[in-house]
N, C-alpha and C positions, 0 to 999 in steps of 0.2 A: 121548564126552563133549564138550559143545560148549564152546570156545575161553572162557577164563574160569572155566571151573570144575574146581578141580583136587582135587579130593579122590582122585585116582588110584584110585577103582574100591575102594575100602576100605569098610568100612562104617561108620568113626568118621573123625572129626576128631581132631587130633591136634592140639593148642594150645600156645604158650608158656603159662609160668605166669608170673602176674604179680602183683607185692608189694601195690598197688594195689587198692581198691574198684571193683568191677564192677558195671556197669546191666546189664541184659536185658529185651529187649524182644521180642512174637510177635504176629503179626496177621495173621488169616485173610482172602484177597481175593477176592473175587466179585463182578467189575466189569462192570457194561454201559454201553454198550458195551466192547467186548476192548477195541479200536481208536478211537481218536478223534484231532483233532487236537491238535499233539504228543506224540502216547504213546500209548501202551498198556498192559496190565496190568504187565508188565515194569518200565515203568518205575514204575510206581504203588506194586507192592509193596516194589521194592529203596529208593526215594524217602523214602515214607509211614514204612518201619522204620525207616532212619539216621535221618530227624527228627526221631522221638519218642527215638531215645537221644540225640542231639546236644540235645535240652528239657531234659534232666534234668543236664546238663553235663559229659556224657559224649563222650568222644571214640571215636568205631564204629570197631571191630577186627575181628569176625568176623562173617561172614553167613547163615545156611542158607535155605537157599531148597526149598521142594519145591511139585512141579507134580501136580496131579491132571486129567488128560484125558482128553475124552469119545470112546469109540472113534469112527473118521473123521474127526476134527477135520484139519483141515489142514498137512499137513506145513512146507509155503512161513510159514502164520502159527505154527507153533510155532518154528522157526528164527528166524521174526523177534520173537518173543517171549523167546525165548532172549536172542538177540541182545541185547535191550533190556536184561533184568536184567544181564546182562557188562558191558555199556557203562555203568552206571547205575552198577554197583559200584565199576568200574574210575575213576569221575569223582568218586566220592564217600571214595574210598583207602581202601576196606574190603574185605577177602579173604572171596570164596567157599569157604566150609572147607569144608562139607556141601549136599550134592544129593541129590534123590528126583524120580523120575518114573514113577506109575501111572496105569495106563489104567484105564477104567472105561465098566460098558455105556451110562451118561447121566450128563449132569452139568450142572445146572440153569441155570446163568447163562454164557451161549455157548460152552458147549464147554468149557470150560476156568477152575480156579480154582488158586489160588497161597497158598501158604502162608513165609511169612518171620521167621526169628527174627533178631536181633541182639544181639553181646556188645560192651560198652563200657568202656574206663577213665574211672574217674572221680576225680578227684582227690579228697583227703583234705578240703580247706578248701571242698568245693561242696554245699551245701546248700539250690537250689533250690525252694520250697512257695511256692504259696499263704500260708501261713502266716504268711510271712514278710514279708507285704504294710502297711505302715503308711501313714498319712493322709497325703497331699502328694505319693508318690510318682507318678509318669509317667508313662504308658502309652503306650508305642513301637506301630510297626505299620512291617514291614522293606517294604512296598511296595503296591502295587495290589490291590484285593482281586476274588475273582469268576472270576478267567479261568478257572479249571478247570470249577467249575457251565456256565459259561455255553459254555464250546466244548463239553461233551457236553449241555446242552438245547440249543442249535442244530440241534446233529447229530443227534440222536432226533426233531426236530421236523420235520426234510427242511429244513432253511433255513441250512446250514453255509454254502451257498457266501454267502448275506444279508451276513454278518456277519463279519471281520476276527477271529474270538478264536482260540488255540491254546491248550490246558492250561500252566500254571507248571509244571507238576511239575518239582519240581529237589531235589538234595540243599543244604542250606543249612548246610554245614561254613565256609566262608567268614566268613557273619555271625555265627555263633556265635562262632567260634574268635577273631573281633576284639574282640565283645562281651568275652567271657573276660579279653582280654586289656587291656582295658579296665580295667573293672569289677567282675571278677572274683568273688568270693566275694557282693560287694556287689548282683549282679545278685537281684532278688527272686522271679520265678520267669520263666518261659518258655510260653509256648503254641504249640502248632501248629494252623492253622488249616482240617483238611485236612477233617473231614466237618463241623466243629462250625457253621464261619464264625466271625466277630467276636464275633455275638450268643451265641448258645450257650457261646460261650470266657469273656469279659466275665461270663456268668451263672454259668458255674461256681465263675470265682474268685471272685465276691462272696459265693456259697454255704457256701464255703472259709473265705473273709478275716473276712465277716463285718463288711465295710464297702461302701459304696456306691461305683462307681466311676462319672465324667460322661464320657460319650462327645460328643466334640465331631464329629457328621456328618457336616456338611461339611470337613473334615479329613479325613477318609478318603479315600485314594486310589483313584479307580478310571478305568477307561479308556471314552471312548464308548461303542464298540461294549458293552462290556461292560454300561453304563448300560441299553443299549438293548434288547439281549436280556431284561434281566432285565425293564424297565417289557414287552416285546413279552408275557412270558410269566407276567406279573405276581408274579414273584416278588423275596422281599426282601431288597435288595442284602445286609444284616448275617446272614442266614441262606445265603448261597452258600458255598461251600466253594470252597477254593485252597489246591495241593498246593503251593507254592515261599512262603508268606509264615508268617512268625512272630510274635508280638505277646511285647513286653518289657514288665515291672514293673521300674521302674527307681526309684531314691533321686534326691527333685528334686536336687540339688546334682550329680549324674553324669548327668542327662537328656540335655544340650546333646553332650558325650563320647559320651557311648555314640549318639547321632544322628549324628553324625559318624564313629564306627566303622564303623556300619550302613552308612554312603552311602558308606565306601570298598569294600566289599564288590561282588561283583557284581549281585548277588543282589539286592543293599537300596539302590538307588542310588534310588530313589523311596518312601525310608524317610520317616515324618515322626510327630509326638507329638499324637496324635488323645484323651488325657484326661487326669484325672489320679481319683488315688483322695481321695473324700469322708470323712465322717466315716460312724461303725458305725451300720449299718442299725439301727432302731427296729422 
């Protein structure tokens, strides 16, 4: 058993039990490339899982992780796959309770796919939706948007070395846990921005809210290179996906607070307030 995962050869986990409301969260990975710059599957699925329970205002406690590999696949990239979900967890202070590893005669998207669940406390007063979106509120965004699209279309296109991008992938316990501390109950919901983009995120909670929200463009942060890739590959910057950025609904009167939580973080030091929500869709 590789260094970080300790379920001692058991076939259960074995948990505290806590007085506390729980999230849970499970997301199947099948990533191409494995390998890109900064990261790999590893860290995509340990990353992608705490984020979605850290949205919901959750704080990630447990992890299970299970690997399904294509017979041959490489010993050197499994170890460093390995490696990746250990480190990823161990950054993000969430324990490896449960592990699985089966081999298999093929296995369609390079060799190798990942499976990740997450268990989360959640406190009693957090009530995170959509729902909960009224007129005037704020729409945060913790940073740069794009880097993950755009360092795996570089890389699929032969043109990595062109272009200055590496994936965000990162756990975003940091901006959360300031936000919280913040804003707290007051926060109106959370997004992660990892397959959706801006655009797709934006659309769902209007779908949700049932109000329009204005997206100010040029406010949105993004980095040249990043710019560049996308116009090289014509695709659209609000449609890229980025594993390390979150977008907040926030109460205008906490906007200014919680932007300045964000930029203490590490994470969100390139946070800024790209809209606000309109009046109910017609």
């Amino acid at each position: 058993m590789a260094p970080g995962f300790r379920n001692k050869a058991t076939h259960c986990a074995f948990l505290l039990q806590s007085s506390s409301r729980q999230a849970f969260y499970t997301e199947c990975f099948a990533v191409n490339p494995t390998f890109f710059p900064g990261g790999n599957i590893g860290n995509i699925a340990v990353n992608r899982t705490v984020n979605n329970i850290l949205c919901s205002g959750a704080t990630p406690r447990y992890l299970s992780v299970g690997f399904l590999i294509e017979e041959g696949f490489a010993l050197a990239d499994l170890r460093q796959i390995a490696a990746a979900v250990s480190d990823a967890a161990r950054f993000a202070e969430v324990e490896i309770a449960a592990c699985d590893f089966k081999v298999v005669k093929r296995c369609a998207t390079g060799g190798i796919c990942l499976t990740a669940a997450c268990i989360g406390e959640l406190p009693p007063d957090i009530d995170l939706s959509p729902e909960n979106i009224r007129c005037g509120d704020k729409i945060l965004i913790s940073g740069d948007i794009g880097r993950h699209a755009a360092a795996v279309a570089s890389l699929n296109e032969g043109e990595a070395t062109l272009f200055d991008t590496i994936s965000d992938t990162a756990s975003l316990g940091d901006i959360v846990h300031n936000l919280l501390d913040v804003c707290g109950n007051d926060i109106r919901v959370l997004g992660l921005l990892s397959e959706r983009g801006v655009g797709k995120t934006i659309g769902r909670l209007e779908s949700v809210c049932g109000a329009d929200i204005v997206l100010d463009r040029e406010a949105i942060p993004v980095t040249p290179d990043v710019a560049a890739v996308c116009s090289r590959f014509y695709t659209d910057l609000l449609h890229c996906s980025s594993e390390g950025v979150i977008i907040a609904v926030i109460p205008e009167s906490l906007a200014d607070a919680a932007l300045a939580a964000m930029r203490r973080s590490a994470h969100g030091q390139n946070a800024t307030i790209i809209g606000y929500v309109a009046g109910s869709q017609t």
